[in-house]
C-alpha positions in Angstrom: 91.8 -58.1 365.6 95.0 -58.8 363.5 95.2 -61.2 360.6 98.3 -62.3 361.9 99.7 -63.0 365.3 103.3 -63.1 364.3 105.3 -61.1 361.1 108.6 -62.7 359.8 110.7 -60.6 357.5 113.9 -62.5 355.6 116.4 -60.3 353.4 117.7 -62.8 351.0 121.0 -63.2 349.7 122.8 -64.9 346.6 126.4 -65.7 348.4 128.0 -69.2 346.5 129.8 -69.2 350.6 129.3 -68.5 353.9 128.9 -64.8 354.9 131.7 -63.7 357.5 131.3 -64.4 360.9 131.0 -61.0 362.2 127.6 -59.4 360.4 128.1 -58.3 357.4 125.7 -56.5 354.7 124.5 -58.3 351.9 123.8 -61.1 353.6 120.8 -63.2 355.0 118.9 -61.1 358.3 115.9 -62.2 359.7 113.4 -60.1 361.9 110.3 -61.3 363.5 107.6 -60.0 365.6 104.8 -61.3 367.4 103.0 -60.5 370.4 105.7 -60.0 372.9 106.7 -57.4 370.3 109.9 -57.4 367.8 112.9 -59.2 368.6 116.2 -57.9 367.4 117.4 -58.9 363.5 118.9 -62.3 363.2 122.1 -62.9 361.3 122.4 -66.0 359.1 125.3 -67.3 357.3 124.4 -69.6 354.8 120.5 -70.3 353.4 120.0 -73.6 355.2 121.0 -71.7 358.4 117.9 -69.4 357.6 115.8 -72.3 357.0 116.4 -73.5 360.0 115.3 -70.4 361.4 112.2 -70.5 359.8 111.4 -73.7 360.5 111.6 -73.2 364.4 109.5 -70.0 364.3 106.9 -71.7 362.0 107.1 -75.1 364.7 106.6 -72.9 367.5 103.8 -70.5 366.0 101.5 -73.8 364.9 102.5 -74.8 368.2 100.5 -71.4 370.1 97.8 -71.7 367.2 99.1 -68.7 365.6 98.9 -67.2 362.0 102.1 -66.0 360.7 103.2 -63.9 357.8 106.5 -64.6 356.6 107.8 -62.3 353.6 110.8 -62.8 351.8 112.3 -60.0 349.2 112.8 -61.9 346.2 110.2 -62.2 343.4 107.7 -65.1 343.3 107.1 -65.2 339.8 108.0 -64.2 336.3 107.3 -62.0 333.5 103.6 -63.4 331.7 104.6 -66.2 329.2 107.6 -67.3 330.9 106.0 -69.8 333.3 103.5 -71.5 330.1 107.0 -71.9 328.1 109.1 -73.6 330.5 106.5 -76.1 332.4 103.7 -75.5 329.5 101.4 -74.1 332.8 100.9 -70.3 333.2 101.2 -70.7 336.8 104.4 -69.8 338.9 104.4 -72.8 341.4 105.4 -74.6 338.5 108.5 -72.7 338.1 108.9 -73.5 341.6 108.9 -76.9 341.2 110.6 -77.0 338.2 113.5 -74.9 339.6 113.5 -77.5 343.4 114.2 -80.3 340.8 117.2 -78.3 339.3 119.2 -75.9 341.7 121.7 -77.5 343.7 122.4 -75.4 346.7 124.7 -76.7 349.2 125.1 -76.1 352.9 127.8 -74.1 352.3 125.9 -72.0 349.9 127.7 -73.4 347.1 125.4 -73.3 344.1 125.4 -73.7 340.8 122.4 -71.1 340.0 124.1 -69.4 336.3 124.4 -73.2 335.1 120.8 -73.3 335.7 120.4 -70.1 334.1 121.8 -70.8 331.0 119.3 -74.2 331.1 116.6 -71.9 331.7 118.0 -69.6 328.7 117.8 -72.8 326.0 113.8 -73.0 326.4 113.6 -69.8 324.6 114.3 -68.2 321.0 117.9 -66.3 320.8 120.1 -65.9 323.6 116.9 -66.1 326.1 116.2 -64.0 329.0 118.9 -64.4 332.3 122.2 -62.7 331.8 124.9 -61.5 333.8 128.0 -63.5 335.8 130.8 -63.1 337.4 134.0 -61.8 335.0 136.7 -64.4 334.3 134.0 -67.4 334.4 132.5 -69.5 331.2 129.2 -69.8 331.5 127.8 -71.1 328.2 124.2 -69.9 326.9 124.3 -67.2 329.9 125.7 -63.9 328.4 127.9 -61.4 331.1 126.1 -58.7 329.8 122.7 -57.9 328.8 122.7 -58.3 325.2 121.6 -55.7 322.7 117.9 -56.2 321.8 117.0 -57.6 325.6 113.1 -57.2 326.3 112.0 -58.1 322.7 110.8 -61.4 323.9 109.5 -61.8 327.6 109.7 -58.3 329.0 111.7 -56.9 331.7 109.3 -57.0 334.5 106.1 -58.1 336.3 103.3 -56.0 336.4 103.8 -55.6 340.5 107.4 -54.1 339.4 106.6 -51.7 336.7 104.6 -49.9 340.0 107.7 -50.1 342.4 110.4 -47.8 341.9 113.1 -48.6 341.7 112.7 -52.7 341.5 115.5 -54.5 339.2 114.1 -56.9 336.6 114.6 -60.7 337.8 116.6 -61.7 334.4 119.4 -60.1 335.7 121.7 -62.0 337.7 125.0 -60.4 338.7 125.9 -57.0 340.4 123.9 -54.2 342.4 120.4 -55.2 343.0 120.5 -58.6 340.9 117.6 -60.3 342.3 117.3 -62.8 339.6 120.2 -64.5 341.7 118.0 -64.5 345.1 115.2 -65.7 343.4 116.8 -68.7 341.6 117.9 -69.5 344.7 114.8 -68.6 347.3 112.3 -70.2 345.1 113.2 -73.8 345.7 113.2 -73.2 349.2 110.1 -72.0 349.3 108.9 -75.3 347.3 110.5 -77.1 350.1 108.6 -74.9 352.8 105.0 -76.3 350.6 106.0 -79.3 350.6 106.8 -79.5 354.5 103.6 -77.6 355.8 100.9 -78.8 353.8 97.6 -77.1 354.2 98.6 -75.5 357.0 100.4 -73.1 354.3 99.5 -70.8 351.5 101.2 -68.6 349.5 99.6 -65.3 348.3 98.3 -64.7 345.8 99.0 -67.6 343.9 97.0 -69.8 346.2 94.7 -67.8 348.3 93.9 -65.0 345.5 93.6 -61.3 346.6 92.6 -62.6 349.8 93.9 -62.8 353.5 95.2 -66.7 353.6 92.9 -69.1 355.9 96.0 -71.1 356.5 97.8 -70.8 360.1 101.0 -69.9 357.8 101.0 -67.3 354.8 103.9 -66.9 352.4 104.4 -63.1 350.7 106.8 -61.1 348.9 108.1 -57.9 349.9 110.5 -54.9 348.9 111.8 -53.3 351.8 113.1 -50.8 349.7 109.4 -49.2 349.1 109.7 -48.6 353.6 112.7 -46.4 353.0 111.4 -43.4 354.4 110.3 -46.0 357.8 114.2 -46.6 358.4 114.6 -47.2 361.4 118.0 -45.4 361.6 117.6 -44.4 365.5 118.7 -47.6 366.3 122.3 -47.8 365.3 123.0 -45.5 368.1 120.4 -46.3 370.6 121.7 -50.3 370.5 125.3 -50.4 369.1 125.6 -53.7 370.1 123.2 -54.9 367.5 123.4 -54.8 363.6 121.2 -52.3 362.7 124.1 -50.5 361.6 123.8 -52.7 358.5 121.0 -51.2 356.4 119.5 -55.0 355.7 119.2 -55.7 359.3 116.7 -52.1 359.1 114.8 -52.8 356.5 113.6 -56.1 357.9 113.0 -54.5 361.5 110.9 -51.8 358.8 108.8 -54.0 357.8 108.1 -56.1 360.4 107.1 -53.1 362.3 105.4 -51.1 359.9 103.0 -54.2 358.5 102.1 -54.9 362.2 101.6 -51.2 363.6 98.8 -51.0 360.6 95.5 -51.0 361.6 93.8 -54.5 361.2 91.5 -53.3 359.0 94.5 -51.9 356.5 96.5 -54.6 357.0 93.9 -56.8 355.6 92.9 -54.3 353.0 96.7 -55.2 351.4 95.7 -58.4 350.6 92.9 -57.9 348.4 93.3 -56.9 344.6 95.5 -54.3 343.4 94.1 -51.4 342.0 94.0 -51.4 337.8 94.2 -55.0 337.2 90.3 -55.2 336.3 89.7 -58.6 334.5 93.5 -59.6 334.9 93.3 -60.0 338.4 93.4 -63.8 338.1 96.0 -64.0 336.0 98.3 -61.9 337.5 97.6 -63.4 341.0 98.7 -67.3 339.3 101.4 -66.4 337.0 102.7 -63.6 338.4 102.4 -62.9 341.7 102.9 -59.2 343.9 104.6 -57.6 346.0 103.0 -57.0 348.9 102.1 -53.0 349.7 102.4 -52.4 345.8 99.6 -50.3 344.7 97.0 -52.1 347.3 93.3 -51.8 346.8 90.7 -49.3 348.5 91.4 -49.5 352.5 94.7 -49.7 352.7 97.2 -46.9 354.8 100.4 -49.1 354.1 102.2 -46.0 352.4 104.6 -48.6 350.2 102.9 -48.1 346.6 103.7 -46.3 344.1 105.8 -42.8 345.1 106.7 -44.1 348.3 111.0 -44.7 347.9 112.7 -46.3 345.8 116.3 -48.3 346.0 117.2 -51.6 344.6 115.5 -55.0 346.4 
């Protein structure tokens, strides 16, 4: 039997407005399936739009007494020592709180994340770690460009993305593949998604461990881009009238799919401990979170570790 009864898949997006009306890429697409089977990619304009989303699936599955997995592809933690620094706790939930205090993100997607940024910069030594914005604006204590020197301090990347190819480190927040944008952004809203459910969510592996989550609702992090080679590019002609012309609205589809085809047995095996972490397994699982498929432990037939694609999140 399956851990989960229902897989929820949300590709993320940065905009400061509302994505156009007709769907567009690079914008916020949501895919779920459960046991009726997969349901075609939702299109969302603005991030409270795709909270409302989530909040209807997640009503209606505790509703039918079902587990869920909901995975969003932005990071859920930090580089080691970044966390400790900021809230004086190694632990990433802290950063999430501490960011839901700060981030002001509108309904019309206004936000003012590289303000934040540059408050998040002035906790550490030099110029600090987040750089990039958009030409043409000031944006004291946030530098456009990486600065020379860059990774002397907190380094580039989580353990979980030094063993996905391709993954872009989360200081950087403007251009191709700047998750650090996404994340500033996504992590209050998943504070606001602990603070609504309770108990009857967990987020893993900062809560459960390297454990499948008791609780009816489980938080993860994915990367789509490792499922490359599971595009599911037979649909933009089999159902033109959808948007799976628009590579986001694939990978979500992708993974919804390919984590619920797994046998239950391998899909479990994905949430225990990561092979190579030895006697920093705890650590990594409260400070730093993973990506979900990364370099799984013994049992696992996901396919999305290390060699498996690449491509920016």
């Amino acid at each position: 039997m399956s851990p989960f009864d229902r897989i929820v898949a949300i590709d993320w997006s940065a905009r400061a407005g509302p994505s156009p009306r007709r769907p567009s890429p690079d914008a916020i697409f949501l895919c779920e399936r459960g046991p009726g089977g997969a349901d075609h990619p939702v299109y969302l304009r603005t991030r409270d739009a795709a909270m409302e989303a989530i909040h209807d699936i997640l009503g209606r599955s505790l509703a039918a007494g079902e587990k869920v997995l909901v995975g969003f592809d932005f990071a859920f933690g930090f580089p080691p020592g970044f966390a400790r620094a900021l809230t004086g706790r190694a632990e990433a939930l802290a950063v999430w709180d501490w960011l839901a205090a700060r981030v002001q993100d509108g309904p019309d997607n206004a936000n003012d994340r590289f303000e934040v940024a540059a408050e998040l910069n002035a906790f550490f030594p030099g110029e600090g770690p987040f750089w990039g914005h958009p030409p043409g604006r000031s944006c004291p204590g946030l530098p456009r460009l990486r600065p020379p020197g860059h990774g002397r301090g907190l380094p580039p990347h989580r353990l979980t993305e030094g063993r996905a190819p391709g993954a872009q480190s989360v200081w950087k927040l403007y251009t191709t593949g700047a998750v650090g944008s996404q994340t500033l952004l996504g992590l209050p809203r998943l504070a606001a998604l602990r603070r609504r459910y309770g108990p009857d969510l967990s987020v893993w592996p900062m809560e459960s461990g390297w454990r499948v989550p008791g609780a009816p609702i489980t938080l993860n992090e994915i990367y789509p881009g490792l499922l490359r080679r599971h595009d599911p590019a037979w649909l933009v002609e089999a159902l033109p009238e959808e948007s799976y012309a628009i590579p986001d609205a694939r990978q979500v589809r992708a993974v919804v799919d390919h984590l619920a085809d797994l046998p239950p047995a391998a899909l479990a095996a994905l949430f225990g401990p990561p092979a190579g972490l030895d006697g920093d397994a705890e650590r990594v699982a409260r400070e730093e979170g993973w990506i979900l498929g990364v370099d799984p432990g013994p049992g696992s037939e996901t396919g999305a570790g290390t060699g498996a694609g690449g491509g920016a999140r």
